[in-house]
MDTraj code that builds the backbone (N, CA, C; nanometers):
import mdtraj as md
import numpy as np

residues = "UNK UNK UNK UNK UNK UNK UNK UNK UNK UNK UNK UNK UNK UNK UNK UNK UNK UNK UNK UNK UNK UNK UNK UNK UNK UNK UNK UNK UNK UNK UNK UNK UNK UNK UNK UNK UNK UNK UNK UNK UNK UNK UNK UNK UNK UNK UNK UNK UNK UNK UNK UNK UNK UNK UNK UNK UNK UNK UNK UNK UNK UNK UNK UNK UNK UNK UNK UNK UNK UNK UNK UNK UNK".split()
xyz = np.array([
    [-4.5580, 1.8038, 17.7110],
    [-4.5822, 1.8171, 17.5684],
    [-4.5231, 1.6971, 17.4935],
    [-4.3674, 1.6812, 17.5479],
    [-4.3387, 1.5492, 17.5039],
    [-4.4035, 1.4231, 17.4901],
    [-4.4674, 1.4266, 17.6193],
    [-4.5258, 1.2481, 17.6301],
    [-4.6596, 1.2491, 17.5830],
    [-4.7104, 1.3896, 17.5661],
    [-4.8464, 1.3839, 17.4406],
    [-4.8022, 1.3698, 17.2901],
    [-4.6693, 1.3893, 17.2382],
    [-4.6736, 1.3435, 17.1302],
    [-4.6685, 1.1775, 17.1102],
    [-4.5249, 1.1494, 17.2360],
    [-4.5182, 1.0102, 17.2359],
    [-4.6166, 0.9285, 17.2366],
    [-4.7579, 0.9612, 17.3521],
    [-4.8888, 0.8450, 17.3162],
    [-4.9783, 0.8898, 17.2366],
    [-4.9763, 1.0216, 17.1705],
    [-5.0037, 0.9942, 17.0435],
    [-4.9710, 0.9115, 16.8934],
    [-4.8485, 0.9092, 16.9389],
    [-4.7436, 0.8377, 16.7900],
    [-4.7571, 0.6412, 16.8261],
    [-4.7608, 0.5908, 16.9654],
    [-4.7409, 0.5194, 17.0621],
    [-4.9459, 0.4270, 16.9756],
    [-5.0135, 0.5383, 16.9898],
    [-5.1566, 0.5156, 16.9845],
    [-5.1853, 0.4826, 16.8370],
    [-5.0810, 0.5619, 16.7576],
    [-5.1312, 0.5557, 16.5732],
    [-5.0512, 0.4029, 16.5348],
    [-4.9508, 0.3892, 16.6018],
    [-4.8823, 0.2800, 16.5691],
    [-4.9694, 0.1498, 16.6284],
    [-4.9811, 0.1604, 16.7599],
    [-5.0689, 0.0335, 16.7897],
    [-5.2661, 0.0079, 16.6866],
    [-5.3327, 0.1170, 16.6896],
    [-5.3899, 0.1649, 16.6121],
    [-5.3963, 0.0538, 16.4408],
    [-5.2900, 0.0520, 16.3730],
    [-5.2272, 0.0093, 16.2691],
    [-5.1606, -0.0930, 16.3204],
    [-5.1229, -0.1688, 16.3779],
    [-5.0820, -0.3070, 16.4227],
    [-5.2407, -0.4077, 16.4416],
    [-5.3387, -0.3310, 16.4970],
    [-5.4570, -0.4169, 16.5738],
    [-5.4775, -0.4052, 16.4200],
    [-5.5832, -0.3341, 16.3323],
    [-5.5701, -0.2546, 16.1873],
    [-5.5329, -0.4019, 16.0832],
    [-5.4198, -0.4119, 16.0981],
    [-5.3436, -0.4970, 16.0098],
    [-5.3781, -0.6616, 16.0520],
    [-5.4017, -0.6797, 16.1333],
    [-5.4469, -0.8035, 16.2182],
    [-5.5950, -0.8333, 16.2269],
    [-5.6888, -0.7826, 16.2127],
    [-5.8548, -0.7245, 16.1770],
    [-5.8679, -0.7196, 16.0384],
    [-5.7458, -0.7290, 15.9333],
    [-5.8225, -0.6994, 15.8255],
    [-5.8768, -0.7891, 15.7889],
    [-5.8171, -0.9383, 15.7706],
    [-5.8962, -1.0446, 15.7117],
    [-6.0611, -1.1104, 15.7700],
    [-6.0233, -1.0600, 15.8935],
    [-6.1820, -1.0283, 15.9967],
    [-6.2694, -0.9585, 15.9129],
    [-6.2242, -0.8271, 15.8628],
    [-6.3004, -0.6961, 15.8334],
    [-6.3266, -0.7517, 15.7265],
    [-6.2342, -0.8268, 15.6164],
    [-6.2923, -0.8518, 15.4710],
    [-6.3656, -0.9239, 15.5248],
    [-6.3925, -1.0544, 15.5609],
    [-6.4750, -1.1679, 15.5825],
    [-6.6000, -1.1059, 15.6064],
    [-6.6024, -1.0289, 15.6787],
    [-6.7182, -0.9570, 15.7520],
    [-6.7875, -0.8951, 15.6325],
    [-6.7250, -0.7842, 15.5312],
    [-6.7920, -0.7028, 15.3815],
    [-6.8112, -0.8393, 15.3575],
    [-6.7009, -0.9583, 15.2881],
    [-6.7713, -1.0518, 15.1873],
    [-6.9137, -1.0914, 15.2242],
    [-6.9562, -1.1086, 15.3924],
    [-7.1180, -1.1734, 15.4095],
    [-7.1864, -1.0561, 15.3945],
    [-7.1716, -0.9661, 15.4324],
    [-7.2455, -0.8582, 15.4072],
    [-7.2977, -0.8123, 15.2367],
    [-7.1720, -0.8410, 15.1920],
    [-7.2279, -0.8326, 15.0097],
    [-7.3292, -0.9404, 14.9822],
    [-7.3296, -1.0687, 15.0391],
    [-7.4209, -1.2015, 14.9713],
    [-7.5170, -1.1472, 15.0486],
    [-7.5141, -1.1455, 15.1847],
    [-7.6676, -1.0702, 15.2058],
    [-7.7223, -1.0198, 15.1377],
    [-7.6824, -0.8524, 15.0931],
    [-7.7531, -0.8126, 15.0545],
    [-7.7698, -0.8404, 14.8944],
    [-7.7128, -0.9344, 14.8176],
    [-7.7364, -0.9553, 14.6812],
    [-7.8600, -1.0105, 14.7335],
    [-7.8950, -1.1463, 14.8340],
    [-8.0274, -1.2169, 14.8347],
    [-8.1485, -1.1288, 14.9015],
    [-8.1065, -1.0626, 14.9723],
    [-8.1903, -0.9570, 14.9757],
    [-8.2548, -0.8991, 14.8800],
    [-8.2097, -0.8548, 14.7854],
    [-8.2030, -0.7776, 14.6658],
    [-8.3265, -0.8801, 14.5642],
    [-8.2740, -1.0008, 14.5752],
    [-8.3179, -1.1267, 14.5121],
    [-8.4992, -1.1366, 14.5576],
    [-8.4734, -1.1535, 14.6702],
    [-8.5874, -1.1705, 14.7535],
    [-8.6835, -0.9991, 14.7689],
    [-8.6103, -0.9366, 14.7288],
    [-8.7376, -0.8007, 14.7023],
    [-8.7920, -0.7788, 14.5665],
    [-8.6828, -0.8691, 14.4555],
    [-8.7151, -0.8237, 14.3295],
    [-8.8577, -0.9305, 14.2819],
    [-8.8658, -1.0533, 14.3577],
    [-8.9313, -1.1538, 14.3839],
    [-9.0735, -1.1340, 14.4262],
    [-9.0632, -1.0656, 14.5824],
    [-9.1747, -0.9913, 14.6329],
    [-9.2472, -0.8972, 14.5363],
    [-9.1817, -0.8449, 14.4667],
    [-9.2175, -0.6837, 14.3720],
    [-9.3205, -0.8118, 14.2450],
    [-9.2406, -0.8994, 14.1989],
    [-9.3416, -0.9806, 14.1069],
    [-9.4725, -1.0193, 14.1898],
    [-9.4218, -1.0430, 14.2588],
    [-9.5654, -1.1179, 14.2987],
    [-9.7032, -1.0328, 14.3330],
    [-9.6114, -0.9079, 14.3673],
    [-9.7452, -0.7944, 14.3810],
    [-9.7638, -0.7121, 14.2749],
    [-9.7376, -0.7432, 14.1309],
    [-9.7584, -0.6747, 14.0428],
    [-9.8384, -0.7831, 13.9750],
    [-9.8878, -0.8604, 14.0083],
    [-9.9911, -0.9413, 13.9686],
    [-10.1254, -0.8742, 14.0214],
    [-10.2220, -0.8929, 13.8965],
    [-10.3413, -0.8453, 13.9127],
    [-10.4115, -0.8903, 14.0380],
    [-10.5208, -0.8597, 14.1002],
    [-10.5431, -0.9270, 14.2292],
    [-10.6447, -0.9291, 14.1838],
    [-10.7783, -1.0438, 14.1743],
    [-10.9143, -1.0301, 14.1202],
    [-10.9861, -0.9469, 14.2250],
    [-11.0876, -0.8662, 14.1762],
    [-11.1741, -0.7201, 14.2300],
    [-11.2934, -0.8681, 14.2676],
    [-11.3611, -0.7832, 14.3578],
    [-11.4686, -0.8466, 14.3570],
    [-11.5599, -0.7324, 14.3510],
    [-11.6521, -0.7777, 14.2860],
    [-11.7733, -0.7020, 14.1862],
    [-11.8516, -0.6449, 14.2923],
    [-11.8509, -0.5086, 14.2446],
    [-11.9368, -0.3939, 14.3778],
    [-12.0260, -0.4227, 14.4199],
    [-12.0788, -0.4054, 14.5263],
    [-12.1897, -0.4508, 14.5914],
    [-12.2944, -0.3615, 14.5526],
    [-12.4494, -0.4291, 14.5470],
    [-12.5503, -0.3338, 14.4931],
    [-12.6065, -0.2409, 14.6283],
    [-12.6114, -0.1026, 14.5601],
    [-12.6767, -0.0511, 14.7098],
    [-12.7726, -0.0616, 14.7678],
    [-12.8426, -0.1291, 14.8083],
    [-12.9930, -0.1206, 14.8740],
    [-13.0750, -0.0200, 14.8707],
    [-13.1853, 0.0376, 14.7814],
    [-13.3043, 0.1183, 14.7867],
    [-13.3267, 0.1604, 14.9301],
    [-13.3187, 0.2805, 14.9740],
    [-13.3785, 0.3516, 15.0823],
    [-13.4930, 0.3951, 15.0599],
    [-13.5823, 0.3317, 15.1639],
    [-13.7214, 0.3244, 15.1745],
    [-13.7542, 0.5209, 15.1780],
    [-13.8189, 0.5293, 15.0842],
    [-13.8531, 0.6781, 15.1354],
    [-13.9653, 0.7173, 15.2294],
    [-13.9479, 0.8020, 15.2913],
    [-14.0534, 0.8481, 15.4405],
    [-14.1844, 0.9010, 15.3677],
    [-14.2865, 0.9052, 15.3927],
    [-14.4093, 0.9665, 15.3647],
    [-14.3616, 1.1225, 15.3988],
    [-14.4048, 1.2126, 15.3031],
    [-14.4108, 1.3442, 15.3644],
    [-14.5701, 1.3673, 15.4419],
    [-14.5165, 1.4678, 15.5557],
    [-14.6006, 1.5131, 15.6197],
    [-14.6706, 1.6420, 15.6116],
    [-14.7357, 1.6493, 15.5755],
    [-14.7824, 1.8430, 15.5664],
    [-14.8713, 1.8792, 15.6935],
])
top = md.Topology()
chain = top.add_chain()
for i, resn in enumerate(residues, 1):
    res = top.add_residue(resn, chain, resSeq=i)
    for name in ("N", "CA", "C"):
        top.add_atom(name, md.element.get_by_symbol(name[0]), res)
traj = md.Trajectory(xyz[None], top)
């Protein structure tokens, strides 16, 4: 019971040593992750203009007259 508390306490402490040593890793890591996704953001608001532009229709096609059949009696 003892030596499960000890590498538990043993585990939270090392835990928080690696922790404390990773953080400036971990920020670096959010800071690219934030500019990503601002240009991301940039680059969809961009996309969204460009498809809210009218797109010219092109003018319906006429239907072709179907020949009608002779009736037969």
């Amino acid at each position: 019971m003892i030596t499960l508390i000890v590498t538990f306490v043993i585990g939270f402490v090392v835990g928080i040593l690696v922790g404390r040593n990773n953080e400036t890793k971990v920020d670096r890591a959010v800071e690219d992750a934030t500019e990503l996704y601002e240009a991301a953001q940039k680059e969809i608001a961009e996309l969204k203009a460009k498809a809210k532009k009218p797109a010219k229709k092109k003018p319906a096609a006429k239907k072709k007259p179907v020949a009608k059949k002779p009736q037969v009696d």
